[in-house]
Phi, psi and omega in degrees: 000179194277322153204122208043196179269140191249143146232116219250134177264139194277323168303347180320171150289112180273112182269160170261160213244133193281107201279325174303317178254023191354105215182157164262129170275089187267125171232027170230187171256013143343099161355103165305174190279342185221153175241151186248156182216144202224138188312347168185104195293340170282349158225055176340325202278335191281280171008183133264126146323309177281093161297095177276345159232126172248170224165115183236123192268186175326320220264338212044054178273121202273143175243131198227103163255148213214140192301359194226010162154184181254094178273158187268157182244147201221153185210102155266125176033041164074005172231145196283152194195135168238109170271120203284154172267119183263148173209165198249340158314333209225001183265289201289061113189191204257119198244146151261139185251088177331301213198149141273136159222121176259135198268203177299318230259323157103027128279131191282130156274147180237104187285139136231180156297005194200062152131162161215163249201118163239160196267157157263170181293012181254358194060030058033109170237140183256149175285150168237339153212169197264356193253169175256165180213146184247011211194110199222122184231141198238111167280176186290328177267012168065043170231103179000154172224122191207138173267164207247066164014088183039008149260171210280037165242023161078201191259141156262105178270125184265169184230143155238127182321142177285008153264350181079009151322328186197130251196123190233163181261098182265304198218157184224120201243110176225225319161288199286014158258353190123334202280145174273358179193156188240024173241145195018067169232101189227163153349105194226338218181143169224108187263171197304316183277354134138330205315149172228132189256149185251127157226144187220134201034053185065002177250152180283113178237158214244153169291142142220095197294324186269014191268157185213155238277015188254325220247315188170190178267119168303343158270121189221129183285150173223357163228175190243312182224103179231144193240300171206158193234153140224207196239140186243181196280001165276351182103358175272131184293111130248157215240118169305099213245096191310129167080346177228027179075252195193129198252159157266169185230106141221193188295356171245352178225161166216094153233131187319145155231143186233000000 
């Protein structure tokens, strides 16, 4: 949230929350339902607030990123503490932490402004490119989609060794694919057949995979205005369509419903 991390106990007690002092009036020694915790509970008052991505790996261990760097959340005697992570990539100079994303493999990527960056099963973290990114995506064969955080090169696709040892750079997806721009153009959607859906300047553009630069473009628009998509449990995309309500994708139709 916008100030702290909310955790929510399901057995808690939902208390009513006092807006003048903005706080709950708990008035048993009942839990509440949710308690907030904050980056540095001792100067709560101070502190940065937002926590804007969370993220949990093979081990289960939770990752918090925070305007001011990425932390582990840890539970000593039954209360929650966000411990800051030191790396030296990120100490000299001022890093925006973007997005956490834990891919299949149940390792967490840390999208920043000046590279990205995955934890290992040692908890250990390495770099995997020097540039930044806002945007971290998994295709179905588990090979990375990453966007180049507002410079002008396009999608990056990685491949990762089936141990995870090692993490390669295969295709770079820009303009000359189809795309209407190659700043802030990502990865959004993936079907049972393997199709990837793209968005590049708020427009939806659809995979054709086998086309090749004699045949088309491998990106072909196919909406004009989209805003974010997911996967329902049968396998059909849907898509939010701004002002104009929400479309399914399956493999014979695309349709709007307003």
């Amino acid at each position: 949230t916008s100030n702290g991390l909310a955790v929510l106990n399901p057995t808690g007690t939902a208390y009513p929350w006092n807006i003048t002092e903005g706080r709950i009036d708990q008035v048993s020694s009942e839990p509440p339902l949710f308690k907030t915790y904050f980056l540095d509970p001792t100067r709560a008052a101070e502190s940065p607030k937002r926590i804007h991505s969370l993220a949990q790996d093979g081990t289960g261990q939770i990752y918090a990123a925070g305007s001011r760097g990425v932390y582990r959340v840890v539970k000593n005697d039954g209360e929650w503490s966000l411990q800051k992570i030191a790396f030296e990539d990120w100490e000299p100079k001022t890093v925006a932490i973007n997005l956490l994303f834990t891919d299949s493999r149940k390792d967490v990527w840390i999208g920043t402004s000046n590279g990205v960056y995955r934890t290992t099963k040692s908890g250990e973290i390495q770099q995997i490119l020097d540039t930044g990114s806002n945007s971290i995506f998994e295709d179905r064969d588990g090979r990375m989609w990453i966007d180049s955080g507002g410079a002008d090169f396009g999608i990056r696709i990685l491949e990762v060794a089936q141990d995870t040892s090692n993490v390669v750079l295969v295709k770079t997806l820009t303009t000359k694919d189809g795309f209407a721009q190659n700043k802030f153009t990502n990865a959004i959607a993936n079907t049972k057949d393997g199709r990837i859906f793209v968005t590049s300047q708020n427009k939806l553009y659809e995979s054709f995979p086998d086309a090749t630069s004699a045949s088309g473009r491998q990106f072909k628009l196919l909406e004009n205005t989209v805003v974010r998509a997911t996967t329902d449990l049968s396998g059909n995309v849907w898509f939010i369509i701004g002002g104009r309500g929400v479309a399914k994708y399956s493999p014979s139709s695309f349709v709007i419903y307003d």
